[in-house]
N, C-alpha and C positions, 0 to 999 in steps of 0.2 A: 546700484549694481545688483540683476537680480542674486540669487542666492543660487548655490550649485545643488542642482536635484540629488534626493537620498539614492544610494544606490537600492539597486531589487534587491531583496530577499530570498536567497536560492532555498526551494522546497526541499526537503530531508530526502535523503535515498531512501528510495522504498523498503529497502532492507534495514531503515530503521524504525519503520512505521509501521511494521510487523514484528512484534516481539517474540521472537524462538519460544518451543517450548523450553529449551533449558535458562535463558533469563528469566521467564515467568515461574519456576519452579523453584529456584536457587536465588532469586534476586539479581547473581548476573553467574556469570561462569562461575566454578569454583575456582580451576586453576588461573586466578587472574590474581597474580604476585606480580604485579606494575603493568602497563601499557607492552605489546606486544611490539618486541625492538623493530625496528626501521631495516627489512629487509635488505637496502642498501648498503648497508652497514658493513665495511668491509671484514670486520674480526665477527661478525655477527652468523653462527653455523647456518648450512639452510636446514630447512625441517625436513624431518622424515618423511615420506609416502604413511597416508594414513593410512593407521594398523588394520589388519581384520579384525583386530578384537572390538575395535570400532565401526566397523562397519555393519555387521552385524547385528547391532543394536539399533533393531527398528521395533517399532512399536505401532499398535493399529493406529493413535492417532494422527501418526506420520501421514496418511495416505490424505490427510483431510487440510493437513496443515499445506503453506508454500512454504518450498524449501529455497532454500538460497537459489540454486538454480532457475529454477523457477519464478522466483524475482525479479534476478537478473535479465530473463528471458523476457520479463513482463516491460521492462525499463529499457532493454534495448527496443523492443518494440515501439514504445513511447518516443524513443531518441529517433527512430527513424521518420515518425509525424513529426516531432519538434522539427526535424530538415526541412522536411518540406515545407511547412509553414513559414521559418526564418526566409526560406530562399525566395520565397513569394514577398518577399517585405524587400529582398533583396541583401541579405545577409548569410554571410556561410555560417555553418555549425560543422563542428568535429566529433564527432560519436563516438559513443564510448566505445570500449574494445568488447568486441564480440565473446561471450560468454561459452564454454566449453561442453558445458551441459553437465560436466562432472562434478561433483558435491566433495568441495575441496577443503570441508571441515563439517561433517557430519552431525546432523542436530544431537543426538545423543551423547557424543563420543566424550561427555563429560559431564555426562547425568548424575551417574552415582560415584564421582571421581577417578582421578586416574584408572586410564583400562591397557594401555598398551605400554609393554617394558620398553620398549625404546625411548617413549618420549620421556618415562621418567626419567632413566639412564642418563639421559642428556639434557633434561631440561629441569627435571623435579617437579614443582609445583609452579613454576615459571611458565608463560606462554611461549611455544615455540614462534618460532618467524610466519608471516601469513605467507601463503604460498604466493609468487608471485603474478599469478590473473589474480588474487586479489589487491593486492600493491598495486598495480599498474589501473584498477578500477575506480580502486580511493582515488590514487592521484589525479584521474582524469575528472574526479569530482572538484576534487581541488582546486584544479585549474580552472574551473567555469565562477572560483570565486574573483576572478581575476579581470575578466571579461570587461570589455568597454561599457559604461553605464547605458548606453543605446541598447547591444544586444542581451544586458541583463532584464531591460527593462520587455524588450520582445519576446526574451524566451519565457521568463519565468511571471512577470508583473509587478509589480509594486511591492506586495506583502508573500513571493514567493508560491502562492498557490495561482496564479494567473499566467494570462500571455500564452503560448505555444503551448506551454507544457499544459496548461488543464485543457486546453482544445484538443491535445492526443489523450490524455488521460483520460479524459468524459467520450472521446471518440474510442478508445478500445474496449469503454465500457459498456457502449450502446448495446440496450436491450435487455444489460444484464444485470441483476441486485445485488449486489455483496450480500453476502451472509452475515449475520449476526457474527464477528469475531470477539465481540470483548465476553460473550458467554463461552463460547468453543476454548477461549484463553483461562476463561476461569474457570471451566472444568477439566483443563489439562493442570491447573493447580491444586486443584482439589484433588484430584485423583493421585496425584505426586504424594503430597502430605498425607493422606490417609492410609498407603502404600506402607508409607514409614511406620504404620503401627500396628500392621498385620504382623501375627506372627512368627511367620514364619522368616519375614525379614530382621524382627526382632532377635529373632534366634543365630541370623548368621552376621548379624550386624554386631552381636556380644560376643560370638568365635572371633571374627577381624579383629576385634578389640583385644582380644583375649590375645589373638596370636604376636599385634602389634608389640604388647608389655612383653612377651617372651622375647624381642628385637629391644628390646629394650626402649621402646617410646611408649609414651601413655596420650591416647585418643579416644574418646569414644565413638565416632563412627566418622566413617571415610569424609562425608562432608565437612566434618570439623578438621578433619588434619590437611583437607585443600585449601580448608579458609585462615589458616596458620597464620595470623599476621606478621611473625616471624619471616616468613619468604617474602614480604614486600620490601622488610630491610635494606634488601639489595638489588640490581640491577641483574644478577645473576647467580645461578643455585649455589651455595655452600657446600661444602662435602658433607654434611650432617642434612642437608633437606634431600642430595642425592639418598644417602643412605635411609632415610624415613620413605622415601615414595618408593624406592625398592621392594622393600618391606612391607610397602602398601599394597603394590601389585602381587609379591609373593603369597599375600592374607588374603586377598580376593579369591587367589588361582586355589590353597587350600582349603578354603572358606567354602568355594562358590558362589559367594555373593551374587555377582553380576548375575548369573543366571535364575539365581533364585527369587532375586528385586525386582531385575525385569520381565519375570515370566509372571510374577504376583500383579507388578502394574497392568501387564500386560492381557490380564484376567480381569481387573476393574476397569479398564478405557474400554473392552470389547463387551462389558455389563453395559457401560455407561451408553455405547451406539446401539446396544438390543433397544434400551429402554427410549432412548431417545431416536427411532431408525428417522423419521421425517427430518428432523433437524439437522443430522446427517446426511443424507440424501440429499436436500438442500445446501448442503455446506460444500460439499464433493461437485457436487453440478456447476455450479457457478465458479469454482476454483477452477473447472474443466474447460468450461465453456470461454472463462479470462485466458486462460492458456493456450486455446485453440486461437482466439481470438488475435494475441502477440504471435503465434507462431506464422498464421497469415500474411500476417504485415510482413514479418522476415522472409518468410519467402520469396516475397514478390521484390526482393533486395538482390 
């Protein structure tokens, strides 16, 4: 009796095969005390509308980087070739859910730790819930883990990078070179760390600390009181990590921190595009040109 073929290999969402700047600067988020609860979750709060004090926090090398958005945009583009292709084989696909355009967890918004009093208020050091077009995006990922081993093996190929999907992938790439992203990534790290040891950071990073111990908590700088292993203990914030990320945000707001970290990064990432302008120009062009590229396909939807 022959043997029952391996199933395919589904390729990683492309939003994970772009690494944020804030996982490449931090290792991964700071406020990541567990797995972010399961929006469905009926005792599970929803999240806040994100802060402007998050939002706010742009930085030049944002404009170079894709942003989630902009991912999404790229992958629904791809979903709508993977259609067409399946349907030619004689196979339906279900696509994913259309992307809103809005940036429903901002790349910074948890660069230099907590920045907005509400989510500490209600969450601490805790992830809040992911908005739900993201919920509804995972799952729809999920679901194609599920699929009949015929249209796994159509859509995606054998080892996950084949089948449909690299014939839309390679097809909304035509004509165009990805940039060099593991140097763009390693200089949005570099410039992070060296950041840390400008003075002027130094100086309000010793005020937070200073102001912290008057709250009665001893941290040395906000990175370290987001990576608290203490809030992983639980499922959910304690009245004592509420009261620390309070206190966090109230050190900041005295402090000035945030303004003064990201206007110093924000002096070395705009050194680092003078000195590097070709590499950048190259970088911005081809992010533009993939993006023009997916939003064609969607249109013609």
């Amino acid at each position: 009796m022959p043997s029952r073929p391996a199933r395919a290999v589904l390729p990683l969402p492309l939003l994970l095969t772009l690494l944020t700047p804030l996982a490449l600067v931090t290792g991964c988020a700071p406020a990541t005390a567990g797995q972010r609860p399961a929006a469905k979750e009926a005792d599970v709060p929803a999240a806040p509308a994100v802060g402007e004090e998050a939002r706010r926090l742009v930085l030049p090398f944002d404009a170079y980087a894709m942003s989630t958005p902009a991912i999404h945009t790229v992958e629904s583009a791809e979903d709508v070739l993977i259609r067409g292709c399946m349907q030619a084989q004689g196979m339906s696909w279900k696509a994913l859910p259309r992307p809103s355009g809005v940036d429903q967890d901002p790349p910074n918004r948890r660069r230099y730790g907590l920045v907005e009093a509400d989510i500490a208020a209600r969450f601490g050091y805790h992830l809040p819930p992911e908005p739900p077009e993201l919920t509804r995006r995972a799952a729809a990922w999920d679901e194609r883990k599920n699929l009949p081993d015929r249209e796994q093996l159509a859509a995606f190929g054998r080892q996950g990078g084949g089948g449909c999907w690299k014939k839309a992938h390679d097809g909304l790439l035509r004509g165009i070179t990805p940039a060099d992203q593991s140097l763009f990534n390693r200089r949005i790290g570099e410039e992070f760390s060296a950041s840390k040891s400008d003075p002027e950071v130094v100086r309000v990073i010793r005020g937070w600390s200073a102001c912290m111990r008057e709250n009665g908590f001893r941290y040395s700088s906000p990175l370290k009181v987001t990576g608290d292993a203490e809030w992983g203990k639980s499922s959910r914030p304690a009245r004592r990590e509420i009261a620390v990320a309070r206190a966090d945000i109230r050190c900041k707001e005295r402090t000035d921190l945030v303004p003064v970290w990201s206007g110093v990064e924000a002096r070395m990432q705009n050194d680092v595009i003078r000195r590097h302008a070709e590499d950048f120009r190259v970088l911005k062009a081809e992010k533009d040109r993939w993006l023009a590229a997916a939003r064609r396909v969607l249109d013609r939807e």
